[in-house]
Every structure is written in structure tokens, then in C-alpha cells.
N, C-alpha and C positions, 0 to 999 in steps of 0.2 A: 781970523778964526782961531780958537786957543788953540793951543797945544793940545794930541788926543782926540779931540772934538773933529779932526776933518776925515770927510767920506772916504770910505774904500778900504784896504788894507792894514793895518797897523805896521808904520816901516820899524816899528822899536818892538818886536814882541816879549813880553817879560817886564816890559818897564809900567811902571804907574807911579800916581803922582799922591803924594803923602804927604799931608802938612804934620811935624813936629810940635813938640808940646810948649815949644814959645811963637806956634804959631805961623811959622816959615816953611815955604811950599819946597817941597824938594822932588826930586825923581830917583826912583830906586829900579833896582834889576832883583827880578827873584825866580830863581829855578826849581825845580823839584833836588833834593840832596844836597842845598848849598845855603848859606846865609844871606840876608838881601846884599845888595852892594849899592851904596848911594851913589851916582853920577855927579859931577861936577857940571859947573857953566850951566848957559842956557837949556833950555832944551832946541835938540839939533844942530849946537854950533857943535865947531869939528873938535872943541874941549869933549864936549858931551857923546860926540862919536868916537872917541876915540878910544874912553874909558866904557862906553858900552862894546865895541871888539873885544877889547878886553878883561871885560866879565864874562861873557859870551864865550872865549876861547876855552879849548878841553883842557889847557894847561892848567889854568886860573880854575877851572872847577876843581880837577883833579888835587890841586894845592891844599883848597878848602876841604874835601872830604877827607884827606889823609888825615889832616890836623885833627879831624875829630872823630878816627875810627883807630880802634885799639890795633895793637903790633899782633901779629899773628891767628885775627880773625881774616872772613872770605872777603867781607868789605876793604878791608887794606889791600890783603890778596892783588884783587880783582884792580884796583888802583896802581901798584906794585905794576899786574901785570902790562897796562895799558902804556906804560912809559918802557917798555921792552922793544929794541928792533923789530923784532917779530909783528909785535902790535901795527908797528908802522908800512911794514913790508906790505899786509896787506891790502887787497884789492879795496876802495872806496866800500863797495857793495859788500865786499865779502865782512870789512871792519864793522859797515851798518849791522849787517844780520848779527858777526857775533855778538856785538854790543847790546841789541834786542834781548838777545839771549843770559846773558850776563848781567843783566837788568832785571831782569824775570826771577833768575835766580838769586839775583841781591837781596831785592826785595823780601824774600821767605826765609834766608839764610842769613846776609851778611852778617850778621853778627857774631855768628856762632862759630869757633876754631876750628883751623885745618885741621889741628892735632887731634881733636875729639872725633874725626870722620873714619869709622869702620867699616868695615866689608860688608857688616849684616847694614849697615845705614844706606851703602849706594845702594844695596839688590831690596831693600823698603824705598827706595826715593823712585826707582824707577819702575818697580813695580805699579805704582802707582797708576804710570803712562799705559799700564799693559795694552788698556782697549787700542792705542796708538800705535804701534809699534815703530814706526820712523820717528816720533817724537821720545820716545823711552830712550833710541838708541842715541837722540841727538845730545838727552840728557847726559849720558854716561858719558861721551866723548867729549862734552864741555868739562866734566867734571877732572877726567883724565888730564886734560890739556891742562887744567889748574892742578890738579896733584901734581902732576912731572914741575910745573912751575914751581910749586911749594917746595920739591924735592931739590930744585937749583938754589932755593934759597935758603936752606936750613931748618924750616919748618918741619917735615917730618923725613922720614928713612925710607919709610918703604909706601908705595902708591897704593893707596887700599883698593881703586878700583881692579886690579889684578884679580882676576879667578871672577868676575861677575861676567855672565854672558850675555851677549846680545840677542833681541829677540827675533826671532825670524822675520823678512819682510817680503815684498815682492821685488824677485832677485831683477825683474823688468825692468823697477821704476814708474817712470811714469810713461804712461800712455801714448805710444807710437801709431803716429796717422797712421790710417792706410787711404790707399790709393782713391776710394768710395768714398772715404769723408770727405778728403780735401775737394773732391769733386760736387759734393751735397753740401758745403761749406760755401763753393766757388757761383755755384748757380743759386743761392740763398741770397746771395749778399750782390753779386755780380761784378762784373771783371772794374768797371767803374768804383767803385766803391774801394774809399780807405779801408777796408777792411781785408778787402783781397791784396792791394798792395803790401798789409803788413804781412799778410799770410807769406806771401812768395819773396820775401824780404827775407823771412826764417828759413822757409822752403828754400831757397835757389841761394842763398846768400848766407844761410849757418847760421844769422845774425839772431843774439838772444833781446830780452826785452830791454836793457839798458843800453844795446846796440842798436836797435831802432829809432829809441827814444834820440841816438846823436846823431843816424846820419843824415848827411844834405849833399844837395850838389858838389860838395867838395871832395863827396868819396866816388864819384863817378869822373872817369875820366876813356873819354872815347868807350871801345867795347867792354870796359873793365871797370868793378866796383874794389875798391878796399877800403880797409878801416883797422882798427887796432881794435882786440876783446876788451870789454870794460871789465872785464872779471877775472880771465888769465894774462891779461897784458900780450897775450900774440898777433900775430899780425896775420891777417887774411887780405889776401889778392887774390881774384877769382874773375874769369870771364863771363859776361851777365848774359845767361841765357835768351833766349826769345821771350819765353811766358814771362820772365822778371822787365825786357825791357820795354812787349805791350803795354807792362802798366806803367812803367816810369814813364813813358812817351806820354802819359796821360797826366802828369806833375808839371804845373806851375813853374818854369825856372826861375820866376820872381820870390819863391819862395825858401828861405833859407833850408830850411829842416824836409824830407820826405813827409814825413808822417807827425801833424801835428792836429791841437787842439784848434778852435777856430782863431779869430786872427793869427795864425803863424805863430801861436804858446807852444811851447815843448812841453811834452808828458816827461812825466817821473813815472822812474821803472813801476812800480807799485802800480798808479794809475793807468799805463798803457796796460798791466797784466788786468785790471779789472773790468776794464774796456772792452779787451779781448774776448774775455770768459765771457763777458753779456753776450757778444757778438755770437762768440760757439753756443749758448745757449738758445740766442736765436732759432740758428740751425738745425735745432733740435741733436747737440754735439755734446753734452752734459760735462762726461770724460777726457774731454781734448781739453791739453794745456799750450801755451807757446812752447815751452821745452819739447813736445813732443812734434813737432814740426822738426825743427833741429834733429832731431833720434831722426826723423821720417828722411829726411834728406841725408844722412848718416847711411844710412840701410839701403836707400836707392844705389849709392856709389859704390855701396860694399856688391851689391846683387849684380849692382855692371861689370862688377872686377876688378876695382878699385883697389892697392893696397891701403893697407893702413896708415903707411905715411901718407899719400893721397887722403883720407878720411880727415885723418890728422889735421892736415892742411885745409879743409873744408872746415873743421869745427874751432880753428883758431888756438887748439893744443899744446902746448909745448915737451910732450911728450905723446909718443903713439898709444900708451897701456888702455886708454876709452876706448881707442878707435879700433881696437885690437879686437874688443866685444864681436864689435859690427862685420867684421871680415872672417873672424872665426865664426860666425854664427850663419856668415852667406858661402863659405868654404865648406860648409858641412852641407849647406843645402843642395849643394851643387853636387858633393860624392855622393848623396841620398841618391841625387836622379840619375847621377853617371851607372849606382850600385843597379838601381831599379831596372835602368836603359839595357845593363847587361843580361839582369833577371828574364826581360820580357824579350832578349833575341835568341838566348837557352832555351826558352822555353818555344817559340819558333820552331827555334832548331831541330829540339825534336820531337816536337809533330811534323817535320818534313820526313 
């Protein structure tokens, strides 16, 4: 079968086959933002694998877009910054999104100088987002994070987004189960169901959606689950409650992964979150996200008494300041009812 021509997947994505104008078949790689790059050797010998990695690699793009974006626009910028410690420090996921993000904003801007960016330009760029307000505010703080960048590097003096303000959002976030959904969630789908497994994965085990998507029998070990955050790099050990290990008892241990697609495929974070949403949608749960399971099980610990470093230690944290939310917000509920409990034995009192 030629080259291209066989069923299934495409293992080279990017490459296609171009005959030149004496006529000679070659295989090229072409991405969005970069020049084609012609491969060597056959196709699929490991000449020809070797020089598509490295077309493929962020090095080798990065290389090529510097070469053709001017010194001191956002497209360099943006280039510039991606070869910074920083860039590298972080989390896989956290690199994906801001990358998304910085793309977004390539696209409309790169071209155009740091040096030309005013105060009245960020509070127009983001006004834009107004109907948004989490996304206005996302803008602004990308933009920051590249001014302070630009300011390390000599580009400008002073950070124009300074004096632009943020727009009000829901100080909550996102949406914290309560007690009625996950139960109108539980008997929708039922305790059998991958569905409920993931639920109490995030429930009982703090695990967010790129922590479900890894773990397997390798994070259970006798009465105890752990795993490393894909996101904060922390490390969670946690003893697996009942409700979490009725459903594990119900897993395959043929199976590598807890929660997968069918033949034993592992979800990508993305695709487990849209999975999810159908599933709460099912339920008739429109506003329930996975993160909000995590918050739900946050709040449960806080309500029992939990401190913060406990909290902390449930959400995989490497600092208390989240889980502080949660404890100060079940430390207030708690002197409500102690204030009240007094109210109503005063007043007891004197009607005796």
C-alpha cells in the first residue's frame, strides 16, 4: 500500500507528499506560523523519522518564527518569552492553556510593538470582553505577564497595564456541588456507571480532570489512593473511603487506567471534561463542572473541622492560601450558629 494511502490514523500529521518541478516526489512537514520543511529518506525510515521530531519540536519552530518577526514586536515578544525558565517551569497543562492563549492573542496583535501599547489600548482591548468578565480579566493578566516580560528585556519602562482595573466577577467561581446534586447525579447515572466512578474520584479523592484521565491501579495501594497533581506538581495520599472503594471494587484489575474510553484508551483532559458535562447534562445538572466537585469535597472537610493544612492536603496545594477560603468560610458558619445558639438560650432565659 503507498505511502498515505493506509487506513486509520495519519502517524506523520503535517506531512504530505509534493512532487517538485523536475518532477521528483518528496515529503514535506508544514505547520501553521512556520515554512514547509522537506524530510529526507524514505518515507518512515528512521532518516525520515528523525528529521520529522525534529521539525515537529517547539525548538525548531520557535527558531523559524524568530527568524521572520521583527525585534521588538509581541510576535518576537511572545517567542522571546517561551525560551524563559519560567515558560519551562510550568505545569504541561498550565504551558497548554497559556500557549492557547498567546496564540489567540498572536494572531490579532503580533505584529504590532510593545512600545506602541497604552493604558487607553489595554482598558479598549479589554473592554471589549466586558460581556465576559473572567475572560476580560484573563486578557489583562496575559498582557501584564508580557509587559513585566518586555520590562526585563528593555523594551519599555514602565508596564502600561498599571492603573487598568479588573472587572468584577463571581468572587465563588465555579459552581460548588451540594449535597442534592451529587445525590440526583448518583441515582441518574448509577453507582455502576463510569460516570459515578469519576464523580467520587473528584469527590473522595480531590482528583481534577487531568488526574483522572492518569490514574490506575498503580495509585491504589491496600486502603490508600495517591498520585502526584498534574497541575500543581503536589502530592496527594489519602485513605479511600467506602463510597470511593464500592466503586473501585467494581474495576476491572485487568485494566490499566480507572476511567477510560472503550478498549482501555485513555481520555485527554479536554475530552474527559466534555464527557463529563454531557453526563451532568444528562442529569438535568446544566451548572455543575468537575472542578466543582473538588470545591465540594473542599467544603465537606472544612464543615467537619478540618484545618486548612488538612484541606490543603486533600487538594494537592503546595501552599494553604485556597484552602484557607474553605475553613474560613466553615469557621464563620460555625460562630453564626454558636452566635444564634446563644441568642435562642437568652431568650429562653428570659421567658423563664
Amino acid at each position: 500500500m503507498r505511502p498515505g494511502r493506509s487506513p486509520g490514523p495519519n502517524p506523520y500529521p503535517g506531512v504530505s507528499r509534493h512532487v517538485d518541478r523536475h518532477g521528483k516526489a518528496r515529503w514535506r512537514y508544514r505547520a501553521r506560523g512556520i515554512s514547509p520543511i522537506y524530510l529526507p529518506g524514505p518515507y518512515g525510515s528512521a532518516e525520515f523519522r528523525s528529521a520529522y521530531e525534529k521539525a515537529r519540536s517547539e525548538d525548531a519552530i520557535i527558531e523559524q518564527r524568530q527568524s521572520r518577526h521583527d525585534h521588538g514586536t509581541f510576535n518576537w515578544l511572545i517567542e522571546q518569552y517561551r525560551q524563559t525558565p519560567s515558560w519551562h517551569k510550568l505545569a504541561p497543562i498550565s504551558r497548554k492553556n497559556l500557549l492557547n492563549e498567546l496564540e489567540r492573542f498572536r494572531i490579532e496583535h503580533g505584529e504590532k510593538t510593545v512600545a506602541g501599547l497604552r493604558l487607553e489600548h489595554v482598558e479598549a482591548l479589554i473592554a471589549k470582553k466586558s460581556a465576559t468578565p473572567a475572560s476580560a480579566n484573563r486578557l489583562l493578566k496575559l498582557l501584564r505577564r508580557l509587559c513585566r516580560f518586555a520590562m526585563r528585556r528593555g523594551l519599555i519602562t514602565r508596564d502600561p497595564t498599571i492603573g487598568v482595573d479588573r472587572f468584577a466577577e463571581n468572587p465563588d467561581g465555579f459552581h460548588t456541588w451540594t449535597d442534592a446534586e451529587i445525590a440526583t447525579f448518583e441515582a441518574f447515572h448509577g453507582v455502576d456507571s463510569k460516570a459515578v466512578l469519576a464523580l467520587r474520584l473528584m469527590l473522595y479523592a480531590g482528583a481534577a480532570r487531568q488526574d483522572v484521565c492518569r490514574m490506575g491501579w498503580r495509585n491504589v495501594s491496600g486502603d490508600r489512593i495517591a498520585y502526584r497533581r498534574g497541575k500543581t506538581g503536589g502530592d496527594v495520599d489519602l485513605p479511600i473511603l467506602p463510597e470511593l472503594k464500592e466503586v473501585l471494587d467494581k474495576v476491572s484489575r485487568k485494566q490499566s487506567l480507572l476511567v477510560t474510553h472503550s478498549q482501555d484508551k485513555p481520555y485527554k483532559p479536554e475530552t474527559i471534561g466534555n464527557w463529563f458535562h454531557e453526563r451532568c447534562l444528562e442529569a438535568g445538572l446544566c451548572h455543575c463542572t468537575p472542578h466543582g466537585l473538588r470545591k465540594a469535597g473542599a467544603t465537606r472537610l472544612a464543615d467537619a473541622g478540618a484545618t486548612e493544612f488538612e484541606v490543603m492536603a486533600f487538594l494537592g496545594h503546595k501552599s494553604p492560601t485556597e484552602a484557607r477560603t474553605y475553613t474560613k468560610r466553615a469557621n464563620r458558619k460555625a460562630l453564626a450558629d454558636s452566635g444564634m445558639a446563644k441568642l435562642v438560650n437568652s431568650s429562653r432565659a428570659a421567658a423563664r
